[in-house]
N, C-alpha and C positions, 0 to 999 in steps of 0.2 A: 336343263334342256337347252338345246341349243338354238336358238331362236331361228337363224339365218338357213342351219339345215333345214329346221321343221318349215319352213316357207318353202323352201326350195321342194321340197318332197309334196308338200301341197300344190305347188304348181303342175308339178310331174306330172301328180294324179288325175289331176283336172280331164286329160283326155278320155284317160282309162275309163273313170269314171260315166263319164258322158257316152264311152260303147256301153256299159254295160246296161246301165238307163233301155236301152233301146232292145239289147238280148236278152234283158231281163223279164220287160214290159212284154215279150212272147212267151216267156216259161209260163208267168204270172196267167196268161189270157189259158195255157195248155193246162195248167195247172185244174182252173175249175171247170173247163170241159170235160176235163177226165173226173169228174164227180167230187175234186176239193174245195174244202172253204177258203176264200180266200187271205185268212188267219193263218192256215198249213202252209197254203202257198206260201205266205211272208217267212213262219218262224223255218221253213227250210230254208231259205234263202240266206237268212238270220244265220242263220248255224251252221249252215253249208255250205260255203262258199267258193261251187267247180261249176258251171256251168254244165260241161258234158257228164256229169258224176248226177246233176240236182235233173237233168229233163233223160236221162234213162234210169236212173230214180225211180221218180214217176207215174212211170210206164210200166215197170215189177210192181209197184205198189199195188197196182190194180190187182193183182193178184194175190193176196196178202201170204197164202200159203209156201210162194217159191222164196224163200228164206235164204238158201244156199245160193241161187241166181245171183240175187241181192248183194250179197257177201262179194261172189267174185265179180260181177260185175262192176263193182264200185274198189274192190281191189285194183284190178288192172285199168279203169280208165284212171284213178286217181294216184296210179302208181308214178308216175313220172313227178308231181307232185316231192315225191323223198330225193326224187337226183338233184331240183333243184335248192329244194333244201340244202342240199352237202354242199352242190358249187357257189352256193351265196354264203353260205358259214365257215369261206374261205378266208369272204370279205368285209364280214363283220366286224365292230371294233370292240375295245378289248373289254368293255361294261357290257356289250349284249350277252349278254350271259343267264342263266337262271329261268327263272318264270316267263321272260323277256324272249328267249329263246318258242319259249310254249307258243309264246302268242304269236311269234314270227312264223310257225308254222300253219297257223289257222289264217294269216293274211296274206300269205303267198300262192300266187294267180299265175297262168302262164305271160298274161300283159306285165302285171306289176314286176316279177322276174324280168323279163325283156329291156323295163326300165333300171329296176335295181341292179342287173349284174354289168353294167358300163360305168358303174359309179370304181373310183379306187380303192376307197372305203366305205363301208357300209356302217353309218350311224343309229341310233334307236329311236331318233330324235327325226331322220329325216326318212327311217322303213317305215316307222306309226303315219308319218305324216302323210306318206305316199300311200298308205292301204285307208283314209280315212275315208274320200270321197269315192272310190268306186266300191269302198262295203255301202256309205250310201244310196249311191247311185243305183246298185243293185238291189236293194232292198224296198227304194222307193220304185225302183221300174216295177218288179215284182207287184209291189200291193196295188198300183196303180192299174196295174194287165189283170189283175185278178180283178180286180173290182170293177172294173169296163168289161168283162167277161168276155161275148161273145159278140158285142155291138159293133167292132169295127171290122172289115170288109172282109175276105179269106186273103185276096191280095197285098193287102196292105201287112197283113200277119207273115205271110210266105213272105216281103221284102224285109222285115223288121228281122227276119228269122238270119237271115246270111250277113248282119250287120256286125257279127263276132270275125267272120272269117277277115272283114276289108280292116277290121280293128287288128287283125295280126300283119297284113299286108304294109301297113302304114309304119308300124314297128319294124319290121324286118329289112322292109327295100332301102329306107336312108343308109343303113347302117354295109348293107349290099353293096353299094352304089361304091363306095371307097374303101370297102375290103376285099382280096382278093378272095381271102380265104373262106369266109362268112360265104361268100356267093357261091362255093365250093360246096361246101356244106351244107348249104340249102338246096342245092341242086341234088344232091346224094338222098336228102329225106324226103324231095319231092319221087324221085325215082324209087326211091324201099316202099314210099307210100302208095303209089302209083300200081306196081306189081299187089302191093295186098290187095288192092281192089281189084283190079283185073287178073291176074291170074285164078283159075280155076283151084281148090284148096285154098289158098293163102285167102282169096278171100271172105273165108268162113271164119277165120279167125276174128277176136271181138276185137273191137275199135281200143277199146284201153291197151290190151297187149301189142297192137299195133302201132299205138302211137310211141308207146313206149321202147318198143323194139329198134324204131326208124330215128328216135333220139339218140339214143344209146349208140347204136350202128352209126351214124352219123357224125358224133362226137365224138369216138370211137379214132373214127376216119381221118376226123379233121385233127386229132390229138397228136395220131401220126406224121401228117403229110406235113400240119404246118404246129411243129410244138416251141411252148412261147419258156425263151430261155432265161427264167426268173432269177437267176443267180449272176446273171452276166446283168439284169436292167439295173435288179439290186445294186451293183457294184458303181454302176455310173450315176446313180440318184446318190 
């Protein structure tokens, strides 16, 4: 193990962590309003680690019969989930491999991604280290919201609830600010995103297929307009 990465990767996480503490502490409160133990709450949390995947979930749960819903629903929000998989297993290094891979799959987040794919190399030593504290984080927000139930105010739940979105904000803008490109291509996924919700049809479409659409398209975009010439960097490192 590499000591200096696996700190480094702890530090990383540290933010991440602390959003999810806060989006997690609402799943947890919605979790036992809708008739769960607050045990269920935790061990999905435990074991499922998507936020938009675990609180519409949930919400089919109550229904136990729509099976098929279930399925695709959790398809297409968690579909975007395998792209980044493929663009981080670009930057892996040459020991992730195996079993190691398995589990790289179950601790990749849209934040944790955000931090890992700016790295040059991806180590095992510094992915583990970076998914420690916000699988934490979110497991103790979780049992903590379940188990305060329904005591704190409806306010205070509706602000806890849009603490994911300023968690993506915080991630994205630095990076914005001194890339031309990056802000190019945020601007194209705010725009795909924007017509699915308002335009009339497209906005019927479910949220997983959409989010997924608007990366893709976006990435897509930016692959074209600004493509990063890895045989000419190679050459001069």
């Amino acid at each position: 193990m590499n000591l200096k990465e696996f700190k480094e990767g702890l530090r990383d996480g540290v933010p991440i962590g602390l959003g999810y503490l806060s989006v997690s502490f609402t799943f947890g409160i919605m979790a036992v309003t809708m008739g769960f133990y607050w045990w269920q709450a935790a061990l999905i949390s435990m074991t499922c680690l998507t936020s938009a995947g675990q609180f519409a979930g949930i919400s089919i749960m109550t229904f136990p019969a729509h099976y098929i819903e279930m399925l695709i629903s959790q398809l297409t929000i968690n579909l975007r989930y395998s792209f980044m998989s493929v663009s981080l297993a670009q930057k892996t290094s040459d020991k992730f491999k195996g079993i190691f891979r398995w589990i790289f799959g179950f601790i990749i987040t849209d934040e944790i991604y955000a931090v890992a794919v700016s790295r040059k190399e991806i180590s095992r030593s510094y992915f583990f280290a970076l998914g420690i504290i916000p699988y934490i984080g979110w497991a103790t927000g979780t049992i903590t919201g379940a188990l305060l139930g329904s005591v704190l105010p409806q306010a205070l739940m509706s602000a806890l609830s849009v603490a994911i979105y300023a968690m993506f904000i915080a991630i994205v803008v630095p990076d914005m600010k001194g890339n031309k490109a990056i802000s190019i291509v945020v601007a194209i996924a705010v725009i795909l995103s924007s017509m699915f919700y308002y335009i009339p049809g497209l906005n019927k479409v479910p949220t997983g297929i959409t989010i997924s659409v608007c990366a893709i398209v976006s990435a897509l975009i930016g692959a074209v307009l600004f493509p990063i010439e890895e045989e000419k960097e190679s050459v001069k490192e």
